[in-house]
N, CA, C and O of each residue as an XYZ file, in Angstrom:
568
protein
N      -6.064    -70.822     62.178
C      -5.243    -69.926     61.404
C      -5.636    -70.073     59.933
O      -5.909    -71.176     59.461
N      -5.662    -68.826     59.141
C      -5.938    -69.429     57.830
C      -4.724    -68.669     57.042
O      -3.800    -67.976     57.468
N      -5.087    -69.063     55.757
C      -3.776    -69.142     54.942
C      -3.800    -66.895     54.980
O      -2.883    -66.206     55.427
N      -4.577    -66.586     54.621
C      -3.986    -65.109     55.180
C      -3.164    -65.019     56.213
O      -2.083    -64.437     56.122
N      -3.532    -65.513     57.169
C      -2.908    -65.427     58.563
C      -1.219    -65.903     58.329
O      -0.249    -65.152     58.427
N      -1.209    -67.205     58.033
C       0.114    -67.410     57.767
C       1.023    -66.970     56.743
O       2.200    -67.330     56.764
N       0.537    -66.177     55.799
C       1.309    -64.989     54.607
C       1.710    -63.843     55.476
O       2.761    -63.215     55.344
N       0.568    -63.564     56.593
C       0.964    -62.210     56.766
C       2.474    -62.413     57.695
O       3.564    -61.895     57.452
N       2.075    -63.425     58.911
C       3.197    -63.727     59.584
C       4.542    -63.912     59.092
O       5.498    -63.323     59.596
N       4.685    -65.021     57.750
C       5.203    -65.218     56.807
C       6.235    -63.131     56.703
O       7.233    -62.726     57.299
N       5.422    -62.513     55.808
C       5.560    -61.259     55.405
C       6.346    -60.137     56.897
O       7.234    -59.315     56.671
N       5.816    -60.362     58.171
C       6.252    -59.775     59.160
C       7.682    -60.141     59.315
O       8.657    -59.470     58.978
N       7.650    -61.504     59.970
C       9.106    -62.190     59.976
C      10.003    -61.785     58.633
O      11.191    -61.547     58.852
N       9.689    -61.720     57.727
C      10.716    -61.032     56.335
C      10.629    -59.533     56.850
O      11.727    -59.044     57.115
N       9.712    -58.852     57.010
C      10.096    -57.537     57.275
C      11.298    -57.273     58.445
O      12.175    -56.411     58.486
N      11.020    -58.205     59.231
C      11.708    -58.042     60.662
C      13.014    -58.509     60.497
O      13.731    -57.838     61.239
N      13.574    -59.217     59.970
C      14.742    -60.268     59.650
C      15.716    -59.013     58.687
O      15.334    -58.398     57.691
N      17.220    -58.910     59.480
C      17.800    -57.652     59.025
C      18.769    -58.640     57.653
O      19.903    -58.287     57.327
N      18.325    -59.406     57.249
C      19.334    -60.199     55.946
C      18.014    -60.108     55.088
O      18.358    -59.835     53.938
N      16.825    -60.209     55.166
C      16.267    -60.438     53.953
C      15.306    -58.697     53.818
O      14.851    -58.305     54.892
N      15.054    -57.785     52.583
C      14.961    -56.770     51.829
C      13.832    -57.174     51.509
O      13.163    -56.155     51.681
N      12.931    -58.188     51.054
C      12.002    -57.970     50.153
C      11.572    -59.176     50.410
O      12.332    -60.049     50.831
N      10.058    -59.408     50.146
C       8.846    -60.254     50.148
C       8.226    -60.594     49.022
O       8.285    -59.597     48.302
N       7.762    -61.300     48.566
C       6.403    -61.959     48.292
C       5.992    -62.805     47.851
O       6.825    -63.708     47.924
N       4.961    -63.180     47.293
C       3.960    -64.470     47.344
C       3.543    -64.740     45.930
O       3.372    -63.835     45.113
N       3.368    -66.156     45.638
C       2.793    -66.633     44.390
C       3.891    -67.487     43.288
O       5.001    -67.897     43.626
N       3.366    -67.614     42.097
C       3.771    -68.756     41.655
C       5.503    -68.198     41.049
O       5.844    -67.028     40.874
N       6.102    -69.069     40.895
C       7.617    -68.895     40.794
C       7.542    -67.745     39.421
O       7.787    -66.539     39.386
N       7.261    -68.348     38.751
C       7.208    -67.293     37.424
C       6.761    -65.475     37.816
O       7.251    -64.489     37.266
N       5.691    -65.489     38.933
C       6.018    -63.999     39.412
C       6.824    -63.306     40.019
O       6.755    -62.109     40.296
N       7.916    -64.336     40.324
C       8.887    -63.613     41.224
C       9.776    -62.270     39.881
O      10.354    -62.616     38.851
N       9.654    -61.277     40.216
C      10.401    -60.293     39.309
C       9.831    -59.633     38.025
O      10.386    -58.882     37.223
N       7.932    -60.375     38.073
C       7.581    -59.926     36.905
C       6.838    -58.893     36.918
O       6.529    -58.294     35.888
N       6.306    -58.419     38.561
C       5.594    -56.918     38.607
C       6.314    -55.974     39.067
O       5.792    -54.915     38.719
N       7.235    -55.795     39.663
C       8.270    -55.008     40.196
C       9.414    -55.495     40.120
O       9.542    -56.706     39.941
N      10.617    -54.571     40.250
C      12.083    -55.097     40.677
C      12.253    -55.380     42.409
O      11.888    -54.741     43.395
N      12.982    -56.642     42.222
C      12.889    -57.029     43.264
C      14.296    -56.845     44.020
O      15.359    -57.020     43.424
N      14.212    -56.410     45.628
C      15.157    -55.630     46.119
C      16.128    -57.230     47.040
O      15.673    -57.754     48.057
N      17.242    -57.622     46.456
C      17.536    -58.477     47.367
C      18.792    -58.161     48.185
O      19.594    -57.242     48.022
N      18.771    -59.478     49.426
C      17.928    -60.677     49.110
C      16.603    -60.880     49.787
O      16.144    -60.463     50.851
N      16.092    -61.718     48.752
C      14.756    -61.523     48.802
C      14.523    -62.998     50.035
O      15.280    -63.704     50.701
N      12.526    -62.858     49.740
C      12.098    -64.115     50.450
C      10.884    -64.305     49.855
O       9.968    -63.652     50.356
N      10.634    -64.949     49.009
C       9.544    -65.704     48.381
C       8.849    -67.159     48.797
O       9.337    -68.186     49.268
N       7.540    -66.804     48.428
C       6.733    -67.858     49.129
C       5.716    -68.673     48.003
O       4.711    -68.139     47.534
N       6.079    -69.798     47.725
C       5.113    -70.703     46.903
C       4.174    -71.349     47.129
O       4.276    -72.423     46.537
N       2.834    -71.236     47.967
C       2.133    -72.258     48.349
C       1.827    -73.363     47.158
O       1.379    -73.227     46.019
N       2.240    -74.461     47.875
C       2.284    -75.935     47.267
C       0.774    -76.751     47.234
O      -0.094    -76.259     47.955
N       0.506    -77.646     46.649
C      -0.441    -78.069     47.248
C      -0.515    -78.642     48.096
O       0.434    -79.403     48.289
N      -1.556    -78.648     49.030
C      -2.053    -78.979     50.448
C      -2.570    -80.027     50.800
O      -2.536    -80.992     50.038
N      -3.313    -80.127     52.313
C      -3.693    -81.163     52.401
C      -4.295    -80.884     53.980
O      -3.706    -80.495     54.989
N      -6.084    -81.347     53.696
C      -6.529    -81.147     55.086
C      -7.038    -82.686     55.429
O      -7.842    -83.305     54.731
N      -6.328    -83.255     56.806
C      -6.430    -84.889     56.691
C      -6.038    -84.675     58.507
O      -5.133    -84.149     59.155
N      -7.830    -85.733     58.919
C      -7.522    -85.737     59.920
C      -7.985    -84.386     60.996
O      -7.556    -84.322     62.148
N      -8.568    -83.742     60.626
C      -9.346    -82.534     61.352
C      -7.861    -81.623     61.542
O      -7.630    -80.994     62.575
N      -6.551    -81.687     59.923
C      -5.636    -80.658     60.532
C      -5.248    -80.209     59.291
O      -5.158    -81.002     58.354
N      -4.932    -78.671     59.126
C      -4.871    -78.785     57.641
C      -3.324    -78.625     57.469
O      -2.782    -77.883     58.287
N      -2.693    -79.099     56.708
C      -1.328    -79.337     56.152
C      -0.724    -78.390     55.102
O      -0.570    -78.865     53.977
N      -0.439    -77.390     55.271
C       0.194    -76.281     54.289
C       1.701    -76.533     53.936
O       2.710    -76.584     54.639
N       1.437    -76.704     52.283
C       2.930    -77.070     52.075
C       3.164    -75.715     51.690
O       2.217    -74.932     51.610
N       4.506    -75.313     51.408
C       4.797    -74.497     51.281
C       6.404    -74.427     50.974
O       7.156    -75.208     51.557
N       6.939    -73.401     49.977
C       7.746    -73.713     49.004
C       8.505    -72.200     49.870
O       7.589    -71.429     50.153
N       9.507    -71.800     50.195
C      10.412    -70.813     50.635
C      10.999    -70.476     50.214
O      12.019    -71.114     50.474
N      11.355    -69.175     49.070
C      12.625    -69.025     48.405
C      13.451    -67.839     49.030
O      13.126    -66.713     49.407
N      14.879    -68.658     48.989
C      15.648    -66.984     49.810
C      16.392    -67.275     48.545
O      16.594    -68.297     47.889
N      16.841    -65.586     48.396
C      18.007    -65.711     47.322
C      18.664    -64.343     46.913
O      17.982    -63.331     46.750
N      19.473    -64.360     46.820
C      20.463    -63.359     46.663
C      21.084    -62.954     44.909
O      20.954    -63.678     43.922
N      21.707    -61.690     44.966
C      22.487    -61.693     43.290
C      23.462    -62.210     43.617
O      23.834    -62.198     44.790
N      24.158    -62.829     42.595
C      25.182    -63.114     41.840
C      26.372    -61.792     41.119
O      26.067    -60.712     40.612
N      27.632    -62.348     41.307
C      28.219    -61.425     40.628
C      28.406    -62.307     39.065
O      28.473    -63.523     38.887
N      28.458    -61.169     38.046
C      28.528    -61.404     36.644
C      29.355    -62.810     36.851
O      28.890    -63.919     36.587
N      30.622    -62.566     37.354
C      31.259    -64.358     36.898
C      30.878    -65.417     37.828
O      31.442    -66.509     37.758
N      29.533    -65.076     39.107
C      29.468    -66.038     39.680
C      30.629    -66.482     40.615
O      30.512    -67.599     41.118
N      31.746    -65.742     40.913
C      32.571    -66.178     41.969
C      31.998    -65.747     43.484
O      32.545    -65.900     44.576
N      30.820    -65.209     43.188
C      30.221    -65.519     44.979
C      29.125    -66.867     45.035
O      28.322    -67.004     45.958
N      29.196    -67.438     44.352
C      27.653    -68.520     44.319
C      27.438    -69.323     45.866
O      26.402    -69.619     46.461
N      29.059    -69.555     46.264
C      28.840    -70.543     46.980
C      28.476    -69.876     48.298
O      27.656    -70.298     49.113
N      29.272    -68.679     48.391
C      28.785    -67.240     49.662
C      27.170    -67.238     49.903
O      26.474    -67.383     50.908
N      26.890    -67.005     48.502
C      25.267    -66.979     48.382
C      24.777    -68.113     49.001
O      24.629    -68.098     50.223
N      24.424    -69.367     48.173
C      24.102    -70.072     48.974
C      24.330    -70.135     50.369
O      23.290    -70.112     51.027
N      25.531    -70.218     51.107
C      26.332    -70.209     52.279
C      25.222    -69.690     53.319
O      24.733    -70.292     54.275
N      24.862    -67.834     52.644
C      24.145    -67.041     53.402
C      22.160    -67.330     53.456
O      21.322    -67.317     54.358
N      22.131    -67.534     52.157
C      20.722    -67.992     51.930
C      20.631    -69.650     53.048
O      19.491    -70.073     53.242
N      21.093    -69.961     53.298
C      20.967    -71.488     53.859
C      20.750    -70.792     55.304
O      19.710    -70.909     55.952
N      21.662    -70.195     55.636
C      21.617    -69.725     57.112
C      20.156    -68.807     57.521
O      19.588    -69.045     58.587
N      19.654    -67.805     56.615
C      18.588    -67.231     56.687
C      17.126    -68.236     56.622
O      16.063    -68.086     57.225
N      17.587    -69.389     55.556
C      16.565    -70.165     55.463
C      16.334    -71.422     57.026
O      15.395    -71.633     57.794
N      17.318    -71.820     56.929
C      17.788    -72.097     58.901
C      17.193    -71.574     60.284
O      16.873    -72.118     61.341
N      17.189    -69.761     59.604
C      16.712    -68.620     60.694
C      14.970    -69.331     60.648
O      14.379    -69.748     61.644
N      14.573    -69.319     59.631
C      13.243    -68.988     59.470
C      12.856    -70.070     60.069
O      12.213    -70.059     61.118
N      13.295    -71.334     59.317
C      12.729    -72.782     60.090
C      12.588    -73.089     61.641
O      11.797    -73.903     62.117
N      13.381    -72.395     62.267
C      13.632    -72.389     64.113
C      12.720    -71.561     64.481
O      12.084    -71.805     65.506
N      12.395    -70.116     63.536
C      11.518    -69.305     64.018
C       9.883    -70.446     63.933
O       9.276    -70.911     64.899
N       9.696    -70.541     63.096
C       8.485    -71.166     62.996
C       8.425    -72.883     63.858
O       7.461    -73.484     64.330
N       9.786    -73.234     63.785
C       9.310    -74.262     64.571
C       9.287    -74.343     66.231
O       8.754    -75.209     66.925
N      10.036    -73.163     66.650
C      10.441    -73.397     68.126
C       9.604    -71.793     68.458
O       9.965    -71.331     69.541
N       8.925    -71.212     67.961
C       7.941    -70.558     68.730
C       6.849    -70.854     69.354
O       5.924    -71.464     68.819
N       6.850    -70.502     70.400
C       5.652    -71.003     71.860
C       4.491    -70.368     72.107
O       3.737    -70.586     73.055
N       4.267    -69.052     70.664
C       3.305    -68.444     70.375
C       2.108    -68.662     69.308
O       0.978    -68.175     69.335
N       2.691    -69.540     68.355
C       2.092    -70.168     67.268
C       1.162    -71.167     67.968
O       1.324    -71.670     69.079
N       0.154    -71.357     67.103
C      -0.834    -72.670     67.439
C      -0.535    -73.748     66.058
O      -1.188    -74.733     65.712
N       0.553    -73.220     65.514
C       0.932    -74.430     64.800
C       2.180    -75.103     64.652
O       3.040    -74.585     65.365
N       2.542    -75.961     64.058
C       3.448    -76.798     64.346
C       4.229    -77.103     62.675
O       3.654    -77.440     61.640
N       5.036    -76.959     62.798
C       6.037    -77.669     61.498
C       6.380    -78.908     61.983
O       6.593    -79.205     63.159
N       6.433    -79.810     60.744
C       6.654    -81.544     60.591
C       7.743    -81.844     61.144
O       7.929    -83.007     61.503
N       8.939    -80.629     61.383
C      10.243    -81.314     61.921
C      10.906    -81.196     60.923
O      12.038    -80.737     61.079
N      10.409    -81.600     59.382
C      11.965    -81.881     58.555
C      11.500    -80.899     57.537
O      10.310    -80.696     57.297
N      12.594    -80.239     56.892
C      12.526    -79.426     55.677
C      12.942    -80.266     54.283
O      13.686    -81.238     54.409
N      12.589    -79.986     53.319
C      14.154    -80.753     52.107
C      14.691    -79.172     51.691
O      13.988    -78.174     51.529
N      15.596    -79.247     51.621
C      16.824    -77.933     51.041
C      17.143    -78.408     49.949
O      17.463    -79.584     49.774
N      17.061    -77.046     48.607
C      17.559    -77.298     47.634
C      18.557    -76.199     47.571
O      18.577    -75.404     48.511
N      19.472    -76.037     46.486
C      20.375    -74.942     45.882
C      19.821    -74.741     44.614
O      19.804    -75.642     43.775
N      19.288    -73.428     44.379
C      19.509    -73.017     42.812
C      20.292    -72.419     42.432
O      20.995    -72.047     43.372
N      20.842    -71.841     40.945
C      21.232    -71.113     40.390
C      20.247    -70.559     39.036
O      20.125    -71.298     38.060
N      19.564    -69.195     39.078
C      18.884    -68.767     38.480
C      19.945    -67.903     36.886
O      20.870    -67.091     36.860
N      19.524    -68.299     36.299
C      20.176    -67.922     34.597
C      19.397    -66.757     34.109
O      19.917    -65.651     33.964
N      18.039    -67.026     33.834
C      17.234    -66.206     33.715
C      16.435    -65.466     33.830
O      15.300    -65.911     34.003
N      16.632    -64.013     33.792
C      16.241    -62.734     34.212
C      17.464    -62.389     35.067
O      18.610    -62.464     34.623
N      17.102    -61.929     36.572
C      18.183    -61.616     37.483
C      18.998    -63.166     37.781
O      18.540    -64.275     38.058
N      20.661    -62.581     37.549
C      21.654    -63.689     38.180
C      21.382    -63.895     39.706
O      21.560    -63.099     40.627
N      20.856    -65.300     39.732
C      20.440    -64.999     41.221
C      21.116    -66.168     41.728
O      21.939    -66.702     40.985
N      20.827    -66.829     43.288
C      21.144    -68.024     43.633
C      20.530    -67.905     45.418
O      20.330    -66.946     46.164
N      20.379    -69.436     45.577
C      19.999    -69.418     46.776
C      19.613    -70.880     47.246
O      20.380    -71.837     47.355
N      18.316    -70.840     47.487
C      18.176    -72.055     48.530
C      16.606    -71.881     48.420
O      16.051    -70.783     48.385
N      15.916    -73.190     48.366
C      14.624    -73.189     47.938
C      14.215    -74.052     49.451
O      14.608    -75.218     49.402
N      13.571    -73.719     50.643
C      12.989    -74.608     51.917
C      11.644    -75.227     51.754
O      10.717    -74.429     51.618
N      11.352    -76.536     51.743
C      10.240    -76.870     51.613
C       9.907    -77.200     52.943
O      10.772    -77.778     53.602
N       8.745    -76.927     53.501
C       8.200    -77.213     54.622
C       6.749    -77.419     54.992
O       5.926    -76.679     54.454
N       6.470    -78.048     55.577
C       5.084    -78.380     55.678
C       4.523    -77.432     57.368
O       5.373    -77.528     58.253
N       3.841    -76.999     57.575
C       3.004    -76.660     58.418
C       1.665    -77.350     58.514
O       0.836    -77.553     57.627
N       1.642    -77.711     59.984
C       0.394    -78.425     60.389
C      -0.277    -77.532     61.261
O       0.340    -77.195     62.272
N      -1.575    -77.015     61.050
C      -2.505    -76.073     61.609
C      -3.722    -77.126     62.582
O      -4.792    -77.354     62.019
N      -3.496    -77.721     64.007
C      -4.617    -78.683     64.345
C      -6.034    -78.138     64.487
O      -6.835    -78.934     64.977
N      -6.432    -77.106     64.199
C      -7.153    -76.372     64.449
C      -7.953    -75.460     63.263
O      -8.317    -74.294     63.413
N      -8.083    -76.053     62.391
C      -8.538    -75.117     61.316
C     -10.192    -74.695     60.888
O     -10.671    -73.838     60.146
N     -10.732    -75.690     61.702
C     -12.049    -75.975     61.453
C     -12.731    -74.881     62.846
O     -12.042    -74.621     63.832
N     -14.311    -74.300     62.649
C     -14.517    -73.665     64.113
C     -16.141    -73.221     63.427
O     -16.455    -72.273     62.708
N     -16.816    -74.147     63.898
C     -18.492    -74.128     63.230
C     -18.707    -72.642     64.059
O     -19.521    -71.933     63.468
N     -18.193    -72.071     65.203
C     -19.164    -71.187     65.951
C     -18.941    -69.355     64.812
O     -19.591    -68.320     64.959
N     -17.584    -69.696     63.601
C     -17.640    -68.719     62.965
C     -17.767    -69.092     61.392
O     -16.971    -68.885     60.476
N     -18.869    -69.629     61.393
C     -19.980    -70.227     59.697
C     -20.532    -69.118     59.817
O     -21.115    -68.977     60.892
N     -20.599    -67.764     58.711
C     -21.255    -67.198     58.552
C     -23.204    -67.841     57.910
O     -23.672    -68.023     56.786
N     -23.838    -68.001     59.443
C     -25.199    -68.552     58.766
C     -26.266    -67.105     59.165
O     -27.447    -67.094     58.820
């Protein structure tokens, strides 16, 4: 599998998933800076990596997150809902029998609250994906 492969899947599962509106990829600072973003969203940070052991190790940074109302009396809703979507995703990727890869088992969960730009809030999933299979000499373009 290569890292296209797992964005796009990544990108399908957000399309398919009737709680999350919007996708995409890259470093935190782009989230909201080429378009308006329709939430709640699902953003993806690739972390740095790690190929050890003939398997390559994709970290990877998950952001779900939702608006805020002006006084913030939904924050904890938000989170509430972002945790559960972020929950959805982790079972999808770990307990599918279609994948040739495998998640580590454990996530760390954070909560944010975003101040600047859009009032936002949510839940940041860190997860590692292990790909045993990444290597395949018979497609070396020679």
């Amino acid at each position: 599998m290569t890292l296209n492969n797992l964005i796009d899947l990544l990108r399908k599962y957000a399309g398919d998933h009737l709680q999350i509106n919007d996708f995409g990829t890259g470093y935190i600072s782009e989230l909201g800076a080429s378009k308006d973003q329709s939430y709640p969203l699902m953003w993806v940070i690739i972390a740095p990596s790690r190929y050890d052991g003939k398997q390559m190790n994709y970290n990877l940074q998950l952001i779900f997150a939702d608006l805020l109302y002006g006084d913030k009396k939904n924050e904890l809703e938000v989170w509430s809902d972002q945790l559960l979507i972020a929950l959805d995703t982790l079972a999808y990727l770990r307990d599918n029998p279609d994948f040739d890869f495998q998640t580590d088992g454990n996530a760390s969960v954070d909560f944010f609250t975003e101040h600047d730009g859009d009032l936002a809030a949510g839940v940041i999933l860190g997860i590692t994906i292990n790909d045993p299979k990444p290597l395949d000499r018979c497609v070396i373009p020679f």
